[in-house]
C-alpha positions in Angstrom: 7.3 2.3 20.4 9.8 1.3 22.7 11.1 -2.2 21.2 13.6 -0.7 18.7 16.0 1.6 18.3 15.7 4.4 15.6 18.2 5.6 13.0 17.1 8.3 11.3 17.6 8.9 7.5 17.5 12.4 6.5 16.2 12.2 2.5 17.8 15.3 0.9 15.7 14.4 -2.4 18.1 11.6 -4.0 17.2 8.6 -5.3 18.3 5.9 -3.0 16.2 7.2 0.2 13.9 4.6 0.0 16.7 1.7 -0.7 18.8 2.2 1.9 15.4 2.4 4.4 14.9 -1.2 3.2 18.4 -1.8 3.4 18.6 -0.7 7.5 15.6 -2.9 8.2 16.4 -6.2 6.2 19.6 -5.7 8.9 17.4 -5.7 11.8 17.3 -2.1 12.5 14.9 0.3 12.6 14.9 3.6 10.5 12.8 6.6 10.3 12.7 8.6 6.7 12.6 12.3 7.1 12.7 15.1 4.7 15.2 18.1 4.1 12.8 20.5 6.3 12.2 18.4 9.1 13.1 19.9 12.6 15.7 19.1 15.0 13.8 19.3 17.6 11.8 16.5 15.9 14.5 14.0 15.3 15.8 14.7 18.5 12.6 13.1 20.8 13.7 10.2 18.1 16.4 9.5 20.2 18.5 8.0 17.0 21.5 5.8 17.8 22.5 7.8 14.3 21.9 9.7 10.9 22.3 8.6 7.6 22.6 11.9 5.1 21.4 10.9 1.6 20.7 12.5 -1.4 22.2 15.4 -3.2 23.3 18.4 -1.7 26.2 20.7 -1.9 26.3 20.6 2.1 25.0 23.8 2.6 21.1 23.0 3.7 21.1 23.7 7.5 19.3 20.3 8.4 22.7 18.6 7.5 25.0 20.9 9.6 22.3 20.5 12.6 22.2 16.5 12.6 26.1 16.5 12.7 26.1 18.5 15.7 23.8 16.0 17.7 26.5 14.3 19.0 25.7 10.8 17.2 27.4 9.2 14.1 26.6 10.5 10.8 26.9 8.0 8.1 27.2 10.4 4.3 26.0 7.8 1.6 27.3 10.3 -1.0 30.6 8.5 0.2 29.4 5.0 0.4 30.2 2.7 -2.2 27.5 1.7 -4.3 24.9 0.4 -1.4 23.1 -2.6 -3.8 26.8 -4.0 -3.7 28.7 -6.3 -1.4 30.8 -3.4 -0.6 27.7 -0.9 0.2 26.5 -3.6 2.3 29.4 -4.1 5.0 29.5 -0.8 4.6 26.3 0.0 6.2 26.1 -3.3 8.4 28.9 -1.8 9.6 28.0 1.4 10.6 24.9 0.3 11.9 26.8 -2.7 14.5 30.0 -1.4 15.4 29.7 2.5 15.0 26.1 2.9 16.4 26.1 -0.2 18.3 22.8 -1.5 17.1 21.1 -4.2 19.0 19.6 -5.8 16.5 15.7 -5.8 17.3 13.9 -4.7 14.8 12.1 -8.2 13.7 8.1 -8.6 12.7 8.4 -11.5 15.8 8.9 -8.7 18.0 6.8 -6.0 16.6 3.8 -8.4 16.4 4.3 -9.3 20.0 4.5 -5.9 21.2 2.0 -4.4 19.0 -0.5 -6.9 20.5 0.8 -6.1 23.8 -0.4 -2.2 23.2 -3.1 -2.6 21.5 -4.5 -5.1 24.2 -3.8 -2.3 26.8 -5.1 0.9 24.6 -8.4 -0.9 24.0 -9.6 -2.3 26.8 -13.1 -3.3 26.9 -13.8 -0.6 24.3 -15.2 -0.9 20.8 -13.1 -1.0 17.4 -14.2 -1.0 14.1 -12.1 -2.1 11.4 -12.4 -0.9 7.8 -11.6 -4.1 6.5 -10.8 -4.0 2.4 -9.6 -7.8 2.1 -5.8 -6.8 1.1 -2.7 -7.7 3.1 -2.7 -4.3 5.2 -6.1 -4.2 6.7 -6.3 -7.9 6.4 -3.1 -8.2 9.3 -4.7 -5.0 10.8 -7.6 -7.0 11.3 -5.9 -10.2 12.9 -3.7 -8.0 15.5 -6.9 -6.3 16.8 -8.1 -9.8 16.8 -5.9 -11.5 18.7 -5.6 -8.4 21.1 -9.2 -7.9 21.8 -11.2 -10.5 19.7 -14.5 -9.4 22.0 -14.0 -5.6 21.1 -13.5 -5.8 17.1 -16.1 -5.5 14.9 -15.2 -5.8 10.6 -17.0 -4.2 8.4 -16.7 -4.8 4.6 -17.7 -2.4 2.7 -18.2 -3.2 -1.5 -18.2 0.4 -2.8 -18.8 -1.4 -6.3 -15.1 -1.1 -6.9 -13.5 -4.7 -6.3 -12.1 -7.1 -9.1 -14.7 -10.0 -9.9 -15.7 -12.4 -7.6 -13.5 -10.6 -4.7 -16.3 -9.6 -2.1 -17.4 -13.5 -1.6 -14.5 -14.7 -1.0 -13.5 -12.3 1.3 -16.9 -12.7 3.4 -15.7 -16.8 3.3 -12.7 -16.0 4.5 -12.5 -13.5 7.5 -16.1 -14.5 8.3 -16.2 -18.0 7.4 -12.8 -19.1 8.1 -11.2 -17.5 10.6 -14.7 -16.2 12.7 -14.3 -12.6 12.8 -17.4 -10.3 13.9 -17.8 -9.4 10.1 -20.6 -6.9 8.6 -21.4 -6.7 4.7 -22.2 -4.0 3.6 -23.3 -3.4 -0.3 -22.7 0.2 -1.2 -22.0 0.1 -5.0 -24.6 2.6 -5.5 -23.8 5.2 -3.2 -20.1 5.6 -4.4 -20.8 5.2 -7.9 -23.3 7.9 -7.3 -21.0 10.5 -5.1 -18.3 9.7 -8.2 -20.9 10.3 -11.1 -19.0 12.4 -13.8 -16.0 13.3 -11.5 -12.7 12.0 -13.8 -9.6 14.0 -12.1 -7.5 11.2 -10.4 -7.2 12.4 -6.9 -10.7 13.9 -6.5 -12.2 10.7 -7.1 -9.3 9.1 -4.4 -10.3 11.8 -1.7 -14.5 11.4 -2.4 -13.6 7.6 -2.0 -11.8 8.1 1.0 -14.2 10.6 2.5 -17.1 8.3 1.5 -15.4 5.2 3.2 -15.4 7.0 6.4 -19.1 8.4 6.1 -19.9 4.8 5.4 -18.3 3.3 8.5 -20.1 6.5 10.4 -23.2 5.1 9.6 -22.7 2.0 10.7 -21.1 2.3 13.9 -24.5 4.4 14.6 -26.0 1.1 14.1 -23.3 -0.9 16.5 -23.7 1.5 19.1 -20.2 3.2 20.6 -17.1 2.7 18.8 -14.1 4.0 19.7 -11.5 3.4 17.4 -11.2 3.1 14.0 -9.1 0.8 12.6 -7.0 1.1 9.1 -4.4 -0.3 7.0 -2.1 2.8 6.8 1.7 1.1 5.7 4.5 3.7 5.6 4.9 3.9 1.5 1.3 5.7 2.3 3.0 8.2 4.4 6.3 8.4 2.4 3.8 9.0 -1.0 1.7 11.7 0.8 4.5 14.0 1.2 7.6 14.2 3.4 10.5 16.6 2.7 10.4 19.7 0.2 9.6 17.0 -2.5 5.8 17.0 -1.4 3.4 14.8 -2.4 3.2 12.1 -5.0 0.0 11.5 -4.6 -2.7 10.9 -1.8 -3.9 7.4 -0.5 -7.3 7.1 1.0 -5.5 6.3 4.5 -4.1 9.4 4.6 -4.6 12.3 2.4 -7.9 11.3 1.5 -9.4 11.3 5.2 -12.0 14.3 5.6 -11.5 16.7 8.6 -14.3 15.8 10.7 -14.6 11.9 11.2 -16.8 10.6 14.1 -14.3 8.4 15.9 -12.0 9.4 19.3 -9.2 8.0 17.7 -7.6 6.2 14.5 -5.5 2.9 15.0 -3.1 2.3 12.3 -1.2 -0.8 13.9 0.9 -1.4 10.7 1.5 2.3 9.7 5.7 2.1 10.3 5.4 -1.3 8.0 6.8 -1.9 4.7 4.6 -3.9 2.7 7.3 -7.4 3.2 7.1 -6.1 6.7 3.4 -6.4 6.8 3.0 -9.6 5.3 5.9 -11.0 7.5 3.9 -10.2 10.5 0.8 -11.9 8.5 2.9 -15.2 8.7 3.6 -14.5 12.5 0.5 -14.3 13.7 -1.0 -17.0 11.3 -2.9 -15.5 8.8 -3.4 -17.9 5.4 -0.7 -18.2 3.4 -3.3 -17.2 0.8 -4.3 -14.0 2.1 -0.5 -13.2 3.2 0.4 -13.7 -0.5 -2.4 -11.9 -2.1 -1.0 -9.3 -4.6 -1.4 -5.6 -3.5 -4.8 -3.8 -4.4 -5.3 -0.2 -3.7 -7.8 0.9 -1.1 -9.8 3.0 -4.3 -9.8 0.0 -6.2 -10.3 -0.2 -9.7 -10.9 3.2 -9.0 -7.7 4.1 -10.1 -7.6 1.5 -12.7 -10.4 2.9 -14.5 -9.2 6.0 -16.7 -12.1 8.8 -16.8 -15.6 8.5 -15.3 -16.5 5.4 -13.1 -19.6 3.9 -14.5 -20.9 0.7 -13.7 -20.8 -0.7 -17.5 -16.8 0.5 -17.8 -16.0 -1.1 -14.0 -18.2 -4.3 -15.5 -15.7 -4.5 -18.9 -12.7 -3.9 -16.8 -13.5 -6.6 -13.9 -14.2 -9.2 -17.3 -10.7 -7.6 -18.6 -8.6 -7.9 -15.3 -10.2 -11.3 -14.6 -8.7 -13.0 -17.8 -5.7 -11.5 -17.4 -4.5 -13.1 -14.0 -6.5 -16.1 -14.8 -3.9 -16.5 -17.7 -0.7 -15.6 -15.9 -1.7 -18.5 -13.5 -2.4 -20.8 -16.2 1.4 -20.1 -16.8 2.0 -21.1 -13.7 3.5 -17.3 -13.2 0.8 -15.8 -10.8 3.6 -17.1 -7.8 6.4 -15.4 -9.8 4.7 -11.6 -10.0 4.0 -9.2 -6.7 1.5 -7.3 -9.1 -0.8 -8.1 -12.3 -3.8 -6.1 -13.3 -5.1 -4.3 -16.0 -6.4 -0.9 -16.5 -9.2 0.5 -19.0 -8.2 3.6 -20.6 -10.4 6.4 -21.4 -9.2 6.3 -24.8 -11.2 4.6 -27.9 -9.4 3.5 -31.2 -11.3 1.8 -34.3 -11.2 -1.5 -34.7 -12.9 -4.8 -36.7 -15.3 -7.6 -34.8 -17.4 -9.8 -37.1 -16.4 -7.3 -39.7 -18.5 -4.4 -38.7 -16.4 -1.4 -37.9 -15.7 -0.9 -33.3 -14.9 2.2 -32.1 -14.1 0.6 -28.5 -11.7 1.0 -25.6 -8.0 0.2 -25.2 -6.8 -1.8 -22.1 -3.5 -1.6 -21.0 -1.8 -5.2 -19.2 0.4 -4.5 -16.6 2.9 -6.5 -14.2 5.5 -5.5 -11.6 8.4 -6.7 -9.4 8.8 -4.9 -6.2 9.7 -5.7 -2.4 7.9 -3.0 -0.9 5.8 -0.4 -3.2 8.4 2.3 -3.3 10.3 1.1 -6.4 9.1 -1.4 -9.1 10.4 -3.2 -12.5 8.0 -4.4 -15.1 8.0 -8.0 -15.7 9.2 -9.3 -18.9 6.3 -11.6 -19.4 6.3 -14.1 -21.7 4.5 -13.2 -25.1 2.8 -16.6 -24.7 1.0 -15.2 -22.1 0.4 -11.9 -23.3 -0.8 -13.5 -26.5 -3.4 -15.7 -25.0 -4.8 -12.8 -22.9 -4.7 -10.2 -25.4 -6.6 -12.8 -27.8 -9.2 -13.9 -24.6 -10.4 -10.4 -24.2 -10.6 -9.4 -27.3 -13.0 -12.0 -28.3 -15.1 -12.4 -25.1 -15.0 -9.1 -23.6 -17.4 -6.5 -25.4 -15.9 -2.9 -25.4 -12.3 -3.5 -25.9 -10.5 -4.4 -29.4 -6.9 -3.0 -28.2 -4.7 -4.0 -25.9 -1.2 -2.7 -24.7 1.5 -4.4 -22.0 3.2 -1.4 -19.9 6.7 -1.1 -20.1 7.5 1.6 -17.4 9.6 1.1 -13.9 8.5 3.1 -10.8 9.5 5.5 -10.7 9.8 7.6 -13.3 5.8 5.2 -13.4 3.6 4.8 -10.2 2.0 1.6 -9.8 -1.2 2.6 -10.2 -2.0 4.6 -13.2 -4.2 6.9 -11.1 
């Protein structure tokens, strides 16, 4: 895209990659995160007003004595002072102002004007489909298209019998409903659930869902006639997660290393794919999405798919829905659902004895858990109040059948993902 300027940031498998990305871009300029093998040819067509070196290296990797004979600055932040600091900060603003000379123009005003712009002119009079989930990403995917070619964009909801309770009616209310999309529902509980019978290994289940998602939107754009473009809600801790660099991949996300090799589509249109998720949802606001749907916490394209530990049976999805359900219905009881990013709980595949009515269980443990992140790529736990956890823990246990254990998780991301799966 030609709105920004690029400075690229050459991740040399440290820790503070992904903050000083976020860093670059909360100052208004755009940044591109490479890995320690990428090419210099590659950062080259990049054009980069300059290089930020980060991570830990004895200076010897031939990537680092390539970039610093581009002829741009090189900022080291082995040198920098401690970049969460005042002094990291004026460090980098300056760099980035009055070495590089940045303009400034990396702001979701501007993206969301020019991404309409292109995607107005790439489409045409041709036909999109959007594989619309109801969360932030696909949800601001959906409104660019929208507003770009309203005529040419058909949604199409897909319930693969792995949303939280209630979730599918009110997102049929709201992007059909309320803001008068072309919307198609389509109920496909049973044919996941039956692709994903007896399959428990974390990222088979993710690429089958992923795969099965696209073989679902196949069969009905047969029924629409010709479509063109898909569209989805790739966001760049996807890509970042799927592998860059030596470090490989975390894990795979059903936008991208979940995709099959043979789709029936000319082309993919991930209009949000360089976005962090605060990026996203700023251009949400922008173009006048609902505060509500702009706000909504992050859920995962699989699902409770990866919130359900083991084998993805209708009964366990059923208990962990009833489980998850009380849970944030609590926290915003407290008043605390505007205070988290993320809340949800997660059913184990593990059973421990218990009492109920006292006749001897033998039922599941759930595990409660609640982050604080900006954009996906690092996370704190929440130090919830035990009032809370008290009242939910007690909730469950007494009206949902299955469960008589329930843990709160303690871990940051990383060492932790997110998601458990």
């Amino acid at each position: 895209m030609d709105i920004r300027q690029t400075m690229v940031i050459v991740d040399l498998s440290g820790k503070c990659n992904q903050l000083i990305a976020r860093c670059v871009r909360n100052l208004n300029v755009y940044c591109k995160l490479v890995g320690d093998n990428a090419k210099i040819e590659d950062i080259k067509k990049d054009q980069p007003i300059g290089i930020i070196l980060t991570g830990e290296s004895d200076g010897a990797r031939p990537i680092e004595k390539a970039v610093k004979e581009l002829g741009v600055p090189v900022l080291d932040e082995r040198n920098m002072a401690d970049i969460e600091g005042e002094a990291g900060m004026a460090e980098l603003r300056d760099f980035l102002y009055n070495t590089c000379s940045a303009k400034g123009d990396w702001t979701m005003k501007a993206f969301s004007e020019h991404m309409i712009s292109e995607l107005r002119e790439k489409i045409g009079t041709k036909k999109v489909l959007c594989a619309l989930s109801g969360g932030v990403d696909s949800a601001v995917c959906a409104a660019l298209i929208h507003k770009a070619a309203p005529e040419s964009l058909t949604c199409v909801y897909v319930n693969h019998g792995l949303m939280r309770k209630n979730e599918s009616e009110e997102i049929v209310r709201i992007f059909g409903a309320e803001l008068g999309m072309n919307l198609i529902y389509i109920d496909a509980e049973d044919r996941f659930l039956g692709k994903l019978k007896g399959v428990t290994e974390p990222e088979a289940k993710r690429k089958i869902i992923g795969e099965e998602f696209i073989r679902v939107f196949e069969d009905e754009a047969k029924k629409i006639g010709s479509v063109d473009f898909l569209v989805q809600g790739t966001i760049y801790p996807d890509i970042i997660e799927s592998g860059i660099g030596s470090k490989g991949l975390v894990k795979s996300h059903h936008n991208v290393g979940g995709l099959p090799d043979v789709i029936d589509f000319d082309e993919i249109l991930e209009p949000v794919r360089d976005l962090f998720k605060d990026e996203v949802r700023k251009v949400g606001r922008e173009i006048g999405l609902p505060e509500a749907q702009v706000n909504r916490q992050p859920f995962p394209g699989p699902g409770l798919g990866v919130r359900c530990i083991g084998e993805l049976r209708k009964e366990r999805l059923d208990i962990l829905r009833d489980v998850d359900f009380i849970f944030r219905e609590e926290i915003a009881k407290a008043g605390w659902d505007t205070k988290i990013w993320q809340y949800f709980a997660v059913l184990t595949d593990m059973k421990s004895v218990g009492v109920r009515d006292e006749v001897r269980t033998y039922e599941y443990t759930v595990a409660l858990r609640a982050i604080h992140s900006i954009d996906a790529m690092t996370a704190e736990f929440v130090h919830l109040p035990y009032e809370i956890l008290t009242a939910a823990s007690r909730r469950i246990t007494d009206e949902v059948i299955g469960v008589n254990r329930i843990v709160y998780d303690i871990t940051s991301k990383p060492p932790s993902t997110i998601e458990w799966e």
